[in-house]
Every structure is written in structure tokens, then in C-alpha cells.
C-alpha positions as CSV (number, residue, x, y, z in Angstrom):
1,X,4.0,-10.6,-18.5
2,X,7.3,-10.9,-16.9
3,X,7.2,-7.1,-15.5
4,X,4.0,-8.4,-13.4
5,X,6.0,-11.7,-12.6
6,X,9.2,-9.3,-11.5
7,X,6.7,-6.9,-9.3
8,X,5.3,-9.3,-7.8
9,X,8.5,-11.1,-6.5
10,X,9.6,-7.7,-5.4
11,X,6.1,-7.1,-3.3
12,X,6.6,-10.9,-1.9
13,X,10.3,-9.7,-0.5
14,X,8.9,-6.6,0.6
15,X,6.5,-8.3,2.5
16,X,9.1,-10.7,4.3
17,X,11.2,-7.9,5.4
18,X,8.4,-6.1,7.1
19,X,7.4,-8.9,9.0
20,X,10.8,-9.8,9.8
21,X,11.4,-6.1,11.0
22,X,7.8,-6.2,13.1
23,X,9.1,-9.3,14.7
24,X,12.0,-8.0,16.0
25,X,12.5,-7.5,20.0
26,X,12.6,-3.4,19.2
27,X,11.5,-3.0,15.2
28,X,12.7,0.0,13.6
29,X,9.4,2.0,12.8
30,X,11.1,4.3,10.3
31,X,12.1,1.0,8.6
32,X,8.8,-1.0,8.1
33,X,7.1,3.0,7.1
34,X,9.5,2.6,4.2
35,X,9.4,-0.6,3.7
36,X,5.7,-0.6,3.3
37,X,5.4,3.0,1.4
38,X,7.6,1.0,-1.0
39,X,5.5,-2.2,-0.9
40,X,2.9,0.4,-2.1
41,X,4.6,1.9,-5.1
42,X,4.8,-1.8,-6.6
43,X,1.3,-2.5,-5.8
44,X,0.2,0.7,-7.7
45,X,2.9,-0.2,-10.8
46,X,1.8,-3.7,-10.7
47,X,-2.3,-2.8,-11.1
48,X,-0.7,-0.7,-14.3
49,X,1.4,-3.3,-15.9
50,X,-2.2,-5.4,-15.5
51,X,-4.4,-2.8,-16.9
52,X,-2.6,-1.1,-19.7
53,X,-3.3,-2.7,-23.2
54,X,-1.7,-5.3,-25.1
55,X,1.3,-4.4,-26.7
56,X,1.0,-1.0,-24.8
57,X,4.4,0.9,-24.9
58,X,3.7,2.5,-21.4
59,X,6.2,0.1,-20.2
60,X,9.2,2.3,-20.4
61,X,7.1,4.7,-17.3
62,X,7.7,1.8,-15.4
63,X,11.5,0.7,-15.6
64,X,13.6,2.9,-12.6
């Protein structure tokens, strides 16, 4: 449970820096694309870390 709990701090912070950036006088575009691809990536890890199995050992995909 603590790999959802870790994603899903990450996808918070993710979520304040692109709304920092958008608030900006002149936002970097290039930025928040990142920014939100990689939002994206942890959305899609955290849906797997939810749906796999009890004691699964697909855990080690998951780890960068």
C-alpha cells in the first residue's frame, strides 16, 4: 500500500507545479506538456499498483 500512498503524493506535487507554471505571467508550455505527460505515467502506474493481486510480485516493473 505504501507504493499507492508514494504515487499518489508524487501526482499531488505534479499537479501543484502545473498549476503554478499555468499561473505564471508567460508559462513555459514545454514545461506543464512535461509536467503533465509525467503526471500521466503515475496515474497509469498507480491504476496498476491498485489492480494487481495481493501479494503480486509485479512490483519490481514499477520501481525506476
Amino acid at each position: 500500500m505504501s507504493d499507492i500512498h508514494s504515487l499518489s503524493n508524487r501526482h499531488a506535487a505534479l499537479e501543484s507545479k502545473i498549476a503554478e507554471e499555468q499561473n505564471r505571467p508567460r508559462p513555459d508550455t514545454e514545461t506543464i506538456q512535461r509536467l503533465k505527460i509525467t503526471k500521466l505515467h503515475i496515474k497509469d502506474r498507480m491504476e496498476g499498483v491498485s489492480t494487481r493481486p495481493y501479494g503480486s510480485k509485479d512490483h519490481i516493473f514499477l520501481k525506476k
